[in-house]
C-alpha positions in Angstrom: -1.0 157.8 180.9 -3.9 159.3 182.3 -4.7 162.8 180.5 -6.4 165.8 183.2 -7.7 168.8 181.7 -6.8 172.0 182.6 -10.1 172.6 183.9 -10.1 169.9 186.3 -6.3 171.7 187.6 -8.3 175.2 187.9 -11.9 173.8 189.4 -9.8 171.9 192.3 -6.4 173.0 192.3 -6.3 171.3 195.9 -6.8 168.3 195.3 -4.0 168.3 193.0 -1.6 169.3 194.9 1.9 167.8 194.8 0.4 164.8 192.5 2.1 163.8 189.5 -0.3 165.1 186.5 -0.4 164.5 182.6 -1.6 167.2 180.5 -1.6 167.9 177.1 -2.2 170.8 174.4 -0.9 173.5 172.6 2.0 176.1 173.2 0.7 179.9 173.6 3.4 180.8 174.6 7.7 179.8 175.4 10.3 181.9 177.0 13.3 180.8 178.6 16.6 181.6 180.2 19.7 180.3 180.6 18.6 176.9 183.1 15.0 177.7 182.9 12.0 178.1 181.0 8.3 178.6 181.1 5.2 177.5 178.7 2.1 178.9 178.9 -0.3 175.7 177.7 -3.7 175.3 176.5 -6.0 172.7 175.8 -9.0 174.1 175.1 -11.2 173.5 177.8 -10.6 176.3 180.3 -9.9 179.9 179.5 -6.4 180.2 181.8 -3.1 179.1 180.4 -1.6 176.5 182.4 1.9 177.4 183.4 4.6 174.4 182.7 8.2 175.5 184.4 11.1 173.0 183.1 14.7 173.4 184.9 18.1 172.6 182.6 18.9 169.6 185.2 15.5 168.3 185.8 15.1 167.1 182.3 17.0 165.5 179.8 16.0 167.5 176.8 16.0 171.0 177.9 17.6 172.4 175.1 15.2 170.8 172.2 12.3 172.1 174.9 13.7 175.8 174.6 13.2 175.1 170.4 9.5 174.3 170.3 7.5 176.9 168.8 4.2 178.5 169.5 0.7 176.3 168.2 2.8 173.6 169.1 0.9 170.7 170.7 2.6 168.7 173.4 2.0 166.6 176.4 3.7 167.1 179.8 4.5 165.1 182.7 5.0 166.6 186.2 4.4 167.3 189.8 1.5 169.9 190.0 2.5 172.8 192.5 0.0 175.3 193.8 1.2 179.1 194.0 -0.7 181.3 196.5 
């Protein structure tokens, strides 16, 4: 598991770009619906939030994702999608 800082995601988002990516830090924030959810992540080494978007379906553990609380520190595995 090769960790990227959030910093690296936000200095070349391009580059990263449909690649599988590892971050970790802590939870600023966690809302979520009925099949999915967003957390707004932080590590520490870039101002911006990174937004993490987990489906009910895509992962296994969506339910016990829903229950983590804020300050929490986790690390997340996923494809890295660029908005406009």
């Amino acid at each position: 598991m090769k960790r990227t800082e959030i910093r690296q995601l936000f200095a070349a988002p391009e580059s990263f770009d449909g690649a599988e990516v590892t971050v970790c830090g802590w939870v600023r924030t966690i809302r979520d619906s009925k099949a999915i959810g967003f957390i707004e992540l932080n590590d520490g080494t870039f101002f911006k939030n990174l937004q993490i978007v987990f489906e009910d379906g895509a992962i296994e553990n969506f339910k016990e994702v829903c229950k983590i609380g804020v300050g929490s520190s986790i690390t997340c595995r996923g494809t890295l999608v660029e908005t406009p």
